[in-house]
ZADO-1210 file (C-alpha; in nm, 4 decimals, padded with zeros to 6 digits):
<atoms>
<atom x="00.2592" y="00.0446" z="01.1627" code="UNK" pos="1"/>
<atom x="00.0659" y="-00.1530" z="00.8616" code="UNK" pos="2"/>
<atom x="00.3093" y="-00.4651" z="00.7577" code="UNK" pos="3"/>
<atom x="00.2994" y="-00.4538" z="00.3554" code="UNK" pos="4"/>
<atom x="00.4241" y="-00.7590" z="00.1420" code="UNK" pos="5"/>
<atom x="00.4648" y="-00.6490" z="-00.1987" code="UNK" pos="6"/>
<atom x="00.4607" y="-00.9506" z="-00.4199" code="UNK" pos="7"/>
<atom x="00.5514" y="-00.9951" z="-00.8057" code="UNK" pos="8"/>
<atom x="00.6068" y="-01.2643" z="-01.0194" code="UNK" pos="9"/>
<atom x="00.9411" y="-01.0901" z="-01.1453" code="UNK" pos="10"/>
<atom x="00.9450" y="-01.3241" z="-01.4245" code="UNK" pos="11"/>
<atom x="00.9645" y="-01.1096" z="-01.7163" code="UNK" pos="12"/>
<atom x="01.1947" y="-00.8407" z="-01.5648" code="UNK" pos="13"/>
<atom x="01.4300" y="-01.1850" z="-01.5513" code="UNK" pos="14"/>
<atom x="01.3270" y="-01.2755" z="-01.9431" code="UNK" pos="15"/>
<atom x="01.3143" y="-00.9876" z="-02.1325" code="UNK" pos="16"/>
<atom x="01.5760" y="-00.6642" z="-02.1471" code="UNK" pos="17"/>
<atom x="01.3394" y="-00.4255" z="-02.2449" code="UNK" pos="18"/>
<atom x="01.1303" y="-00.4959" z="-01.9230" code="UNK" pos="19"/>
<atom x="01.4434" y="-00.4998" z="-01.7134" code="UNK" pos="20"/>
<atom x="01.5282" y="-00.1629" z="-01.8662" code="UNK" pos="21"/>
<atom x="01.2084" y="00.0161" z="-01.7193" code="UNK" pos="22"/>
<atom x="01.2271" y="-00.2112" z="-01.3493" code="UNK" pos="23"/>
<atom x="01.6090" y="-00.2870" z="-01.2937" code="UNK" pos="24"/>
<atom x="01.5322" y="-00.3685" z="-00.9349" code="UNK" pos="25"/>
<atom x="01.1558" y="-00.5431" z="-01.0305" code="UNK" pos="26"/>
<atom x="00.8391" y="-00.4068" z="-01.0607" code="UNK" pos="27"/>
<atom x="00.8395" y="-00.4757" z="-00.6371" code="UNK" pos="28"/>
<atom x="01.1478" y="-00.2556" z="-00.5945" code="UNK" pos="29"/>
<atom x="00.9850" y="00.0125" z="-00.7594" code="UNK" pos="30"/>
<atom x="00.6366" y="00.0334" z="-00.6079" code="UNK" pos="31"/>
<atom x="00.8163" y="-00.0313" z="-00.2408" code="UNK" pos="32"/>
<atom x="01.0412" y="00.2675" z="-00.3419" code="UNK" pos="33"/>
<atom x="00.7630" y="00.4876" z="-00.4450" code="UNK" pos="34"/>
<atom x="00.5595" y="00.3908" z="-00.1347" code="UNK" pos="35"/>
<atom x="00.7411" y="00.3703" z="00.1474" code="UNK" pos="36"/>
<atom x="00.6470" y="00.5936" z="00.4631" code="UNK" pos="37"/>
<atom x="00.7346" y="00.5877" z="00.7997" code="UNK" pos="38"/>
<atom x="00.4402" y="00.3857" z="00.8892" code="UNK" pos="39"/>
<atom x="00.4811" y="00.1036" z="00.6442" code="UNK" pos="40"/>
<atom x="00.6790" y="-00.2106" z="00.7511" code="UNK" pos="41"/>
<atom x="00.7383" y="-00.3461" z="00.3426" code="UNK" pos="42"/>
<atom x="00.8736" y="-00.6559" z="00.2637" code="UNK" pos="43"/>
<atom x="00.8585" y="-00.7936" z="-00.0874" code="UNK" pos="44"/>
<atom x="00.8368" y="-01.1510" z="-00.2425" code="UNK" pos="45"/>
<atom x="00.8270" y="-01.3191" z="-00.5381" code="UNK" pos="46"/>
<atom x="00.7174" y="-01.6327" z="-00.7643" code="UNK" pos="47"/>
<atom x="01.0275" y="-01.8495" z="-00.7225" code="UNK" pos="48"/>
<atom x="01.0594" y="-01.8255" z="-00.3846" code="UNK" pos="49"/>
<atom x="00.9532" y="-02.1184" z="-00.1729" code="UNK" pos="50"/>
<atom x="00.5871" y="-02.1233" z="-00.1723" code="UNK" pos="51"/>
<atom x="00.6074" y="-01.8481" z="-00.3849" code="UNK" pos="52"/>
<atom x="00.7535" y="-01.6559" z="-00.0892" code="UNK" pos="53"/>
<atom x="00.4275" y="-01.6605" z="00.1037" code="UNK" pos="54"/>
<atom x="00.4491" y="-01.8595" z="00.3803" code="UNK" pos="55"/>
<atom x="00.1942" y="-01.9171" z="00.6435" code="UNK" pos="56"/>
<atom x="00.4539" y="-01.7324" z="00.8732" code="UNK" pos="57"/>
<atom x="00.4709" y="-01.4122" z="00.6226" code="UNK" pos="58"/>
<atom x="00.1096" y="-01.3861" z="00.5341" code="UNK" pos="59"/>
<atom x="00.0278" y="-01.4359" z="00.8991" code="UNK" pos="60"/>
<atom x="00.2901" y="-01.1167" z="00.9739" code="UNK" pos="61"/>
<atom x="00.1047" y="-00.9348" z="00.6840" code="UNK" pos="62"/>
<atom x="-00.1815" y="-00.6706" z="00.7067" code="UNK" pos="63"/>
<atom x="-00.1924" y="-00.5648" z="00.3402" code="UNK" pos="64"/>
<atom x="-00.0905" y="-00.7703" z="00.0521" code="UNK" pos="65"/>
<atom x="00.0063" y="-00.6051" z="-00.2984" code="UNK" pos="66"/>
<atom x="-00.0286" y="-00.8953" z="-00.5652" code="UNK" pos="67"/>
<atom x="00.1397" y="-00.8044" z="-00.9434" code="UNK" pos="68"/>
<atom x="00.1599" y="-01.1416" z="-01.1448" code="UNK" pos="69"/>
<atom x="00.1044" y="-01.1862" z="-01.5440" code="UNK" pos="70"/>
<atom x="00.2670" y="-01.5107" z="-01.7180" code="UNK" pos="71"/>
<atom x="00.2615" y="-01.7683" z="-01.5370" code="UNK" pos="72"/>
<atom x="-00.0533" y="-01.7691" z="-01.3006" code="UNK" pos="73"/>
<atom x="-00.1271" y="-02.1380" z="-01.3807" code="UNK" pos="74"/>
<atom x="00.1623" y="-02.2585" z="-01.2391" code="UNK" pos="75"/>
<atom x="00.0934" y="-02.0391" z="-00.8637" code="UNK" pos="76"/>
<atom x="00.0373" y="-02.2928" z="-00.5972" code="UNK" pos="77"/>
<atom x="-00.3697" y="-02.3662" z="-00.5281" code="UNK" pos="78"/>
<atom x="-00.2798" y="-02.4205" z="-00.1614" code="UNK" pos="79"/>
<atom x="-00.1099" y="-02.0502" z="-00.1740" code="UNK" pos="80"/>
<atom x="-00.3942" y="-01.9029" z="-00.3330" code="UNK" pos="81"/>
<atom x="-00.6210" y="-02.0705" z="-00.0422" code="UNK" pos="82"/>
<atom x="-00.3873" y="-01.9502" z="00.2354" code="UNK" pos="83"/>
<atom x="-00.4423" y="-01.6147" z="00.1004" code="UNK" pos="84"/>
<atom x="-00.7960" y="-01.6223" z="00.0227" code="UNK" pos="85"/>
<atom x="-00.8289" y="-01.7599" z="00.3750" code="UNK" pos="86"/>
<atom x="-00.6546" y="-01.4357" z="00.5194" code="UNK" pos="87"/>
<atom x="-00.8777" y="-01.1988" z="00.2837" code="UNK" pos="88"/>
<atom x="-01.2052" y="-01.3793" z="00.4364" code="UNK" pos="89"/>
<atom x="-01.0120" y="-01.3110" z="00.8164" code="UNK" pos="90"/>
<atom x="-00.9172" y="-00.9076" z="00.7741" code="UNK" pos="91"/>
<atom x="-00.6180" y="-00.9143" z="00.5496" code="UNK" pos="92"/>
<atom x="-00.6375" y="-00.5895" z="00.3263" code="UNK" pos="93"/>
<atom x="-00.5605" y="-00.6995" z="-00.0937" code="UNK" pos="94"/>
<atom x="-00.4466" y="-00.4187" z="-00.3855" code="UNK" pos="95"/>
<atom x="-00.4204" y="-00.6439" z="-00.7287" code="UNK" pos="96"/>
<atom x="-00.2755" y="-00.4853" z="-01.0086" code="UNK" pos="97"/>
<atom x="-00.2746" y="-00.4963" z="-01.3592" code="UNK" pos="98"/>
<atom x="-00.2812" y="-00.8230" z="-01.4688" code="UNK" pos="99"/>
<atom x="-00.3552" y="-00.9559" z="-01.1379" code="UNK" pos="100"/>
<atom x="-00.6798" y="-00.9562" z="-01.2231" code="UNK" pos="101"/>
<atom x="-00.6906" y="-01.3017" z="-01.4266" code="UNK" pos="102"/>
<atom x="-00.4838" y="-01.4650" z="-01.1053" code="UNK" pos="103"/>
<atom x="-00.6429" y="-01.7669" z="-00.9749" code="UNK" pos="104"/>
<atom x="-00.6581" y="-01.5798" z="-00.6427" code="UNK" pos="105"/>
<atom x="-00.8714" y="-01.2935" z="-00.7762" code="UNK" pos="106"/>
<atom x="-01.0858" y="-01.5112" z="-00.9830" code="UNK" pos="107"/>
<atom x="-01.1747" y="-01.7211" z="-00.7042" code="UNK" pos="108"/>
<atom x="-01.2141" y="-01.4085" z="-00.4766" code="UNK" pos="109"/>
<atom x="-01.4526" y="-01.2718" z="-00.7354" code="UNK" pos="110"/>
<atom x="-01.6589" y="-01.5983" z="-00.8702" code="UNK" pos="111"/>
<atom x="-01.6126" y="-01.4863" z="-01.2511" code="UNK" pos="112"/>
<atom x="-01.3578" y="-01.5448" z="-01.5318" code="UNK" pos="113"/>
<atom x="-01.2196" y="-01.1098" z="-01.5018" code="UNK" pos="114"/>
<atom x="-01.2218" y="-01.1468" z="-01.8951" code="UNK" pos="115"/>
<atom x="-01.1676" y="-00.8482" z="-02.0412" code="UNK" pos="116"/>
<atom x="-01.0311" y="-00.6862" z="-02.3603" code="UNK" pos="117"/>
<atom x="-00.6771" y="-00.5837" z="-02.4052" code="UNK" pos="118"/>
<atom x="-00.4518" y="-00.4380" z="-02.6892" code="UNK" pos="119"/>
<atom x="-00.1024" y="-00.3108" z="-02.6663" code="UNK" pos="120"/>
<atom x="-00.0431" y="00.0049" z="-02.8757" code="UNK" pos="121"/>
<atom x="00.1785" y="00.2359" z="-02.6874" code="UNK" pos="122"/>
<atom x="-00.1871" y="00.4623" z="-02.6312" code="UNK" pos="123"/>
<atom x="-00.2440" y="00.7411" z="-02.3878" code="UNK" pos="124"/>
<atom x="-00.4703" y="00.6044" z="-02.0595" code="UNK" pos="125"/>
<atom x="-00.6396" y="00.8989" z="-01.8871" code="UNK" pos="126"/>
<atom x="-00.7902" y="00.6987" z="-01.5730" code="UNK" pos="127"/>
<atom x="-01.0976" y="00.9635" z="-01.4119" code="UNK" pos="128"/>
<atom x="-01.1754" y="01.0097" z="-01.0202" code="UNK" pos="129"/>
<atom x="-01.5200" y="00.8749" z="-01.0752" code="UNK" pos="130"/>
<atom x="-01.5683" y="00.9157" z="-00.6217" code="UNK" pos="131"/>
<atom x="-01.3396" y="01.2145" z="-00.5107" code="UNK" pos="132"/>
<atom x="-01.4535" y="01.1736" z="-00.1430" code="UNK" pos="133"/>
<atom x="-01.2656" y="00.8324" z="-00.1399" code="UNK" pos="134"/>
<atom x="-01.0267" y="00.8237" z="00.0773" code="UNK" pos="135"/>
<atom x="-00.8094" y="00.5917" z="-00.2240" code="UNK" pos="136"/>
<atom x="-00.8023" y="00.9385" z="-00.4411" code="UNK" pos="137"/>
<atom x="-00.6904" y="01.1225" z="-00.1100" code="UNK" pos="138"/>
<atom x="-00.4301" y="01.3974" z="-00.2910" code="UNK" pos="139"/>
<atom x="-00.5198" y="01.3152" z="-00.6616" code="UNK" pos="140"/>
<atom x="-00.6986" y="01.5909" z="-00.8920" code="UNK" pos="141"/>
<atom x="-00.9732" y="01.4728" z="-01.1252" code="UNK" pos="142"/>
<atom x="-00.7695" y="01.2367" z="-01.3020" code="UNK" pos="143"/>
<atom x="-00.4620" y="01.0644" z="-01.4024" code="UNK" pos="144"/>
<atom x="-00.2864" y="01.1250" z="-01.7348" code="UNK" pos="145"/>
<atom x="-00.0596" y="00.8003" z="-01.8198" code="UNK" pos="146"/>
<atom x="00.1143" y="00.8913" z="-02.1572" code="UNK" pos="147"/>
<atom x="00.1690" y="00.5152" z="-02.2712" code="UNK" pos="148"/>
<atom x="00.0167" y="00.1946" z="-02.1543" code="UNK" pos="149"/>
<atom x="-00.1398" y="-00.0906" z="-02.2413" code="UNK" pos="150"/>
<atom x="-00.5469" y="-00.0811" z="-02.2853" code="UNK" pos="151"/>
<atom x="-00.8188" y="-00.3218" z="-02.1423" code="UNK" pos="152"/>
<atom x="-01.1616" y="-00.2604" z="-02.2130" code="UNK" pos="153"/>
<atom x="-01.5232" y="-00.3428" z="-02.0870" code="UNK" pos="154"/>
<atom x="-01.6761" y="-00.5860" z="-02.0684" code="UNK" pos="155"/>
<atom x="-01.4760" y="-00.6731" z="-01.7919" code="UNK" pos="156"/>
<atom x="-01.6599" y="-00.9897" z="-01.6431" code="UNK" pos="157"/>
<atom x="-01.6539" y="-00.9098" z="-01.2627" code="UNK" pos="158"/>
<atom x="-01.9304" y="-00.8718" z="-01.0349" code="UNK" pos="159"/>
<atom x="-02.0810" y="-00.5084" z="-00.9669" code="UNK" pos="160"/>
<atom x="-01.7747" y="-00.2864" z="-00.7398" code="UNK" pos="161"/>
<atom x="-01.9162" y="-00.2367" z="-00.3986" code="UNK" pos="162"/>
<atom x="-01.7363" y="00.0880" z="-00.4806" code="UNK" pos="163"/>
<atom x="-01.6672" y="00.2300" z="-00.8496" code="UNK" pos="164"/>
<atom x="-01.2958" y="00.5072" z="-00.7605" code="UNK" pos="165"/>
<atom x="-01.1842" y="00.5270" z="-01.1481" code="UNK" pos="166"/>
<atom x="-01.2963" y="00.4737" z="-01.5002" code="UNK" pos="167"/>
<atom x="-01.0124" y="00.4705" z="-01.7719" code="UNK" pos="168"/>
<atom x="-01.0331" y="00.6416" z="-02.1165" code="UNK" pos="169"/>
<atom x="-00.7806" y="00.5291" z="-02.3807" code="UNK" pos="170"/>
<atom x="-00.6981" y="00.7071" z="-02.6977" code="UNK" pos="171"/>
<atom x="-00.8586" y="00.4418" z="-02.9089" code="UNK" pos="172"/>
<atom x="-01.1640" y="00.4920" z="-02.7576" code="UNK" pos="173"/>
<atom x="-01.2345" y="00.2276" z="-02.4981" code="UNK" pos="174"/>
<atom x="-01.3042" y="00.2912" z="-02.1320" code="UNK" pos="175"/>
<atom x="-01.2681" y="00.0540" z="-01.8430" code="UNK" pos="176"/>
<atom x="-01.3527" y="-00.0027" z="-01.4865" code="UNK" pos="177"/>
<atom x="-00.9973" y="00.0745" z="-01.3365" code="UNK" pos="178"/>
<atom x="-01.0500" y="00.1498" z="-00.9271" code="UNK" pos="179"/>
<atom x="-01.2466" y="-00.1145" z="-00.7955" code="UNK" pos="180"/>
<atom x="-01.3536" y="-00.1645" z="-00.4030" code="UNK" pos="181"/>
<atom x="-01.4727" y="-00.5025" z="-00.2468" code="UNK" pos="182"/>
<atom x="-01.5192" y="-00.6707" z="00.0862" code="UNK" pos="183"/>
<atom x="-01.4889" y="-01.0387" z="00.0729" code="UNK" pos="184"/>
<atom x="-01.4898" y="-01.1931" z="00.5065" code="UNK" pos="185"/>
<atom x="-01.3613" y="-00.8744" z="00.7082" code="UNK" pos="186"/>
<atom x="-01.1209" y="-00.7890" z="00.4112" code="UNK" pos="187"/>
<atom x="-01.1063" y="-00.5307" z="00.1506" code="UNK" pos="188"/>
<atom x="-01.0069" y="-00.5642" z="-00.1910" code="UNK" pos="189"/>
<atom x="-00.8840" y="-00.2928" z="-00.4151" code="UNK" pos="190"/>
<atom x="-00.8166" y="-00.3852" z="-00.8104" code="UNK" pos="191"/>
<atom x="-00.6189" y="-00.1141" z="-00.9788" code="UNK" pos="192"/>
<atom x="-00.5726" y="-00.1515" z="-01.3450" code="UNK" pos="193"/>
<atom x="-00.2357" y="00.0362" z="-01.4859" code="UNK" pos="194"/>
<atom x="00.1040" y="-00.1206" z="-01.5119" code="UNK" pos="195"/>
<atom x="00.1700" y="-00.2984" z="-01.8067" code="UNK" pos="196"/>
<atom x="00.5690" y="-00.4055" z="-01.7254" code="UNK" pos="197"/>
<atom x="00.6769" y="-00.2386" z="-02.0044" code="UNK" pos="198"/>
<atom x="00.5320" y="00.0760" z="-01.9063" code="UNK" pos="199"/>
<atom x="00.7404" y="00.3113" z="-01.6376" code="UNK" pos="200"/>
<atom x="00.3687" y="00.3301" z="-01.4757" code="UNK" pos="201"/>
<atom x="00.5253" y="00.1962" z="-01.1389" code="UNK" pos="202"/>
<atom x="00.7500" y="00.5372" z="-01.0897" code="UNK" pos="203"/>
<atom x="00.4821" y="00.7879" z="-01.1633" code="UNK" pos="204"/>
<atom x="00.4039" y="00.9785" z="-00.8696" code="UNK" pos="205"/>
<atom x="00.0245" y="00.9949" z="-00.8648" code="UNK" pos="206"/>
<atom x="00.0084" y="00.5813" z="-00.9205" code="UNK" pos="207"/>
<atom x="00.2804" y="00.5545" z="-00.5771" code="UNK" pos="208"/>
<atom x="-00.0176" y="00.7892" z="-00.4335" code="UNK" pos="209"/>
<atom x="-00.3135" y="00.5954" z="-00.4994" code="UNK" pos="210"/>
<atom x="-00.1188" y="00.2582" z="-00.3764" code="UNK" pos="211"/>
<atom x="-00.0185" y="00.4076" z="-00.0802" code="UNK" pos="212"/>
<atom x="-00.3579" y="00.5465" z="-00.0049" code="UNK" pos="213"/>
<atom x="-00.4777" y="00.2069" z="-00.0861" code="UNK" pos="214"/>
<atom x="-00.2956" y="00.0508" z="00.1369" code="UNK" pos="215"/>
<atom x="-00.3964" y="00.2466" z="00.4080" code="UNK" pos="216"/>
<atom x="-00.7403" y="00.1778" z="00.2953" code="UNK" pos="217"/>
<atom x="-00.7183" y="-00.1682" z="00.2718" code="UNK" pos="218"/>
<atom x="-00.5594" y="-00.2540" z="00.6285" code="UNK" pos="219"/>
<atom x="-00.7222" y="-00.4871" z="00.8349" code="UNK" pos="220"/>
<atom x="-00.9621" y="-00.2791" z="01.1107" code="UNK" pos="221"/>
<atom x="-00.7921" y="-00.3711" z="01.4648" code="UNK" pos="222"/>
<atom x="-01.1221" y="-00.5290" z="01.6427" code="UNK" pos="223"/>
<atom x="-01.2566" y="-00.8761" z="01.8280" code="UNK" pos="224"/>
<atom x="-01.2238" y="-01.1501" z="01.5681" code="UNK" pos="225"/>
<atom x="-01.5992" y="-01.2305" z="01.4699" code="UNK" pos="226"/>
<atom x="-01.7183" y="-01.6218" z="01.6379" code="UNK" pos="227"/>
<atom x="-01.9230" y="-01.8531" z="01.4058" code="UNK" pos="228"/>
<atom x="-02.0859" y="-02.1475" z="01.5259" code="UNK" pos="229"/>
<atom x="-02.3194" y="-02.2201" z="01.8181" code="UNK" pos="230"/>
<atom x="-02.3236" y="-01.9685" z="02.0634" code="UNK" pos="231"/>
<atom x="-02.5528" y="-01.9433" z="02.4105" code="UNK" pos="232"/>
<atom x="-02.7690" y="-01.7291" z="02.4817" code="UNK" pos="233"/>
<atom x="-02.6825" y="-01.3574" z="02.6246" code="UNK" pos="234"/>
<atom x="-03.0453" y="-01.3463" z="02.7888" code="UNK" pos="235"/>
<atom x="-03.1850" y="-01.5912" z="03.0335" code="UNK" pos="236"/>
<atom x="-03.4633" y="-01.7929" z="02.7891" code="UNK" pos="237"/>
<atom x="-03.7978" y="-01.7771" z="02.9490" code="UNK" pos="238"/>
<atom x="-04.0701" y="-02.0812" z="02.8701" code="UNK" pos="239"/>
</atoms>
């Protein structure tokens, strides 16, 4: 059983109609809809919740964490952000999305700004397998057709992927690094660009898919928790 806390900000769902229209239950409620399996223990949380509903007690229960968040990532907690970091770094598995990327979290997790263009246009995304033996693109074909969403473009200002799983093409012309892999501590990261809120993104099959997948990608490997500090010797130390 992997323990996944999907959390969102579920700030503009609350704000604006229009974005309520496309997530009545929250952008959470949908991807935990479109995700959940037998072996997936999914609890959700959001901004307003004390400590931004992530507790020492639920990130301690929690093997993968899904992070959405857009509008207000100035106001998230700094001693949240380090109590997550500080899982990453210990095994916790972490799938940001969208607009996750200019979180404090996945700033500090990557050591650059995650600038990157952006336009919203209503514009077809086609996002391209770019490593179909990944285990992330288990069940997709050779890409993903998105018929509206919103576009961000290279440069994106992060450091090299450890491993590269999409590349978007937009209909005005940009591309974008959209499936990125990293390993920060005993943790693996996964940054996957769609889901502009006011996009139905989070109910498309193939995107459910590639989270799930992700998930199961990201999850902590069960082993001995690695020692630091000063250790004796395994070998009697001849003079």
């Amino acid at each position: 059983m992997i323990n996944v806390t999907i959390w969102n900000e579920f700030i503009q769902e609350q704000r604006k109609p229009e974005v309520a229209k496309v997530y009545p239950d929250g952008i959470h409620g949908a991807i935990a809809a479109g995700i959940r399996q037998d072996d997936f223990a999914i609890r959700t949380a959001t901004f307003h919740e004390p400590e931004h509903g992530l507790t020492e007690e639920v990130l301690a229960a929690t093997d993968v964490l899904i992070y959405w968040g857009h509008v207000d990532h100035a106001g998230f907690q700094d001693q949240v952000i380090e109590r997550i970091c500080k899982r990453v770094h210990e095994g916790m598995g972490l799938i940001v999305l969208h607009s996750g990327h200019h979180s404090k979290m996945f700033r500090k997790l990557m050591g650059t700004s995650c600038d990157l263009l952006w336009r919203e246009a209503d514009e077809k995304e086609r996002l391209w397998v770019i490593d179909p033996s990944h285990p992330i693109v288990e069940g997709i074909g050779p890409y993903i057709d998105l018929p509206e969403e919103e576009m961000y473009g290279e440069h994106f200002d992060i450091p090299v992927p450890d491993e590269l799983i999409f590349v978007s093409w937009f209909a005005g012309g940009e591309v974008f690094r959209s499936g990125c892999t990293y390993r920060r501590g005993q943790g693996k990261i996964f940054y996957f660009r769609p889901g502009h809120e006011s996009y139905p993104t989070y109910h498309n099959k193939e995107i459910h898919r590639v989270i799930a997948n992700a998930v199961k990608w990201t999850a902590p490997v069960q082993r001995q928790r690695t020692f630091y500090g000063h250790h004796e010797a395994l070998e009697p130390i001849g003079k």
